[in-house]
N, C-alpha and C positions, 0 to 999 in steps of 0.2 A: 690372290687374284689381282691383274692390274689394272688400273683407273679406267682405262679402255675397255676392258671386258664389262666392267659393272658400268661403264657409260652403256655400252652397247643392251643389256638387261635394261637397265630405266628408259631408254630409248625405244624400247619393244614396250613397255609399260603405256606409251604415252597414249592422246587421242589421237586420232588421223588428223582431226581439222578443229580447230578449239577459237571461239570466238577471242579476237585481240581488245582483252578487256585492259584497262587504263585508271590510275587514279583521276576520279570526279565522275565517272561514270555513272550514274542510276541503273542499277542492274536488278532483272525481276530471276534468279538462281532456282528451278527447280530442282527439290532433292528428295531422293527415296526415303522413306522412313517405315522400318519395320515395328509392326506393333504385333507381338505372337506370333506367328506363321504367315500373317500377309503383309503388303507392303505394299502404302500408302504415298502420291505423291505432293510434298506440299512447298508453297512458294513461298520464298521471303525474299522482299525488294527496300533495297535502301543505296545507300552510297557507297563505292567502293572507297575505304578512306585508303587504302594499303596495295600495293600490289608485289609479291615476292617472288625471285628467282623465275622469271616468267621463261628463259630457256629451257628450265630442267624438268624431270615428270614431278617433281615436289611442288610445280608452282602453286601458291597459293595467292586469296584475293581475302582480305577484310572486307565486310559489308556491313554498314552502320543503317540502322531507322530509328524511328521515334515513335512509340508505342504506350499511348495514351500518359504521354510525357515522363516517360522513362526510356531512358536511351537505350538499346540492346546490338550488340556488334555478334557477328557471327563470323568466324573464318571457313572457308573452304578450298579444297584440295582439286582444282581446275580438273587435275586427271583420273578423279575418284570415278569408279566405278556407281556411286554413287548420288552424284550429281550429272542430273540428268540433264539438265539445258540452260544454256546463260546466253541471258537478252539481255541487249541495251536498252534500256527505252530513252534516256535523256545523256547528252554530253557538254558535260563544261570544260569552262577555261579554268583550270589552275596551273599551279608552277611549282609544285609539289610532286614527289612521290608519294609522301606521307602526309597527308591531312588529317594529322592527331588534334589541330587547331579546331576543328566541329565540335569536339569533343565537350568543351568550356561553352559552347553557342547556342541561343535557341532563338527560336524565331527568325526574324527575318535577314536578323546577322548571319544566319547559318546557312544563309540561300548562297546557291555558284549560279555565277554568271552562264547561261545557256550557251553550246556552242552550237551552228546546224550540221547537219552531218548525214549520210544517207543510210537510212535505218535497214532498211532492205539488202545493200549491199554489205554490212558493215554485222550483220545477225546470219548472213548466209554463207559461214568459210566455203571456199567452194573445195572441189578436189581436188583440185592442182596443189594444194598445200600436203597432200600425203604422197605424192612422188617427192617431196624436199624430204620428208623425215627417212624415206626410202633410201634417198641419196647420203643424207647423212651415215645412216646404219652403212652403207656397203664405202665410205669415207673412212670412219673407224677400223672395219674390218681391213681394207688397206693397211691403212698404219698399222693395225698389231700383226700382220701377214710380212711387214718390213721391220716391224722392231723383228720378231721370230728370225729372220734371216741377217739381222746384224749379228744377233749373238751368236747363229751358228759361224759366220763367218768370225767374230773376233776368235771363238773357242778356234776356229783353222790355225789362226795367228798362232795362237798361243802354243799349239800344238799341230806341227803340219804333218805333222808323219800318222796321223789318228791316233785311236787310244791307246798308253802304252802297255805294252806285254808285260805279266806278271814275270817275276825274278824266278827263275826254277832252284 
């Protein structure tokens, strides 16, 4: 299979509209949780200290809290079928990707500076974000519709008479 084809599958994978979450963020992640046969929705909110490959369906987010003074981090998989809704509630300023520096902090060292931001606008991707993922898909599909027609024409090149006849 070529890069193009498995781009085009993880790009079918993705969400339509996925909140643009950011390192410093205060995010409240709800996420399904199976216990036996039913399944349970529960919240965990802390700080995104991480944010990974946020183009691809693998993106992932680190979320850190503090939980009756023990630290607990959680990753999750943005396009999981299993995560069900990611809200902002608070945005800071940092100059990080990586806020592995919380880590070592507590208290009031550990506060980010507030940024304002508009909550409503910023927690409601709207539609117009799944005609881009649409255009991407049929973007790909171009390119390997053209790589397809390079090789058939270099194969002309190489051989312009078609294929040759076996020897009798």
């Amino acid at each position: 299979m070529s890069f193009i084809s498995l781009k085009k599958i993880g790009d079918a994978q993705k969400k339509a509209a996925v909140v643009d979450v950011r390192s410093g963020d205060t995010v409240r992640v709800t996420q399904k949780i199976k216990e036996g046969e039913k399944f349970r929705s529960q919240v965990f909110e802390g700080v995104v200290i991480r944010t990974d490959r946020k183009d691809s369906h693998t993106a992932r987010i680190t979320v850190r809290k503090v939980t009756s003074g023990v630290g607990v981090e959680k990753s999750f998989l943005i396009h999981s079928p299993l995560v069900e809704k990611i809200e902002i509630v608070h945005r800071a300023k940092v100059r990080r990707k990586n806020l592995s520096f919380l880590r070592e902090r507590a208290g009031k060292s550990a506060r980010l500076t507030n940024k304002a931001f508009d909550r409503n606008a910023v927690n409601n991707p709207t539609a117009a974000e799944a005609p881009v993922v649409e255009e991407k898909v049929e973007q790909a599909e171009a390119v390997l519709e053209a790589e397809s027609q390079d090789s058939e024409t270099q194969a002309e090149k190489v051989n312009p008479k078609g294929p040759a006849e076996p020897a009798e």
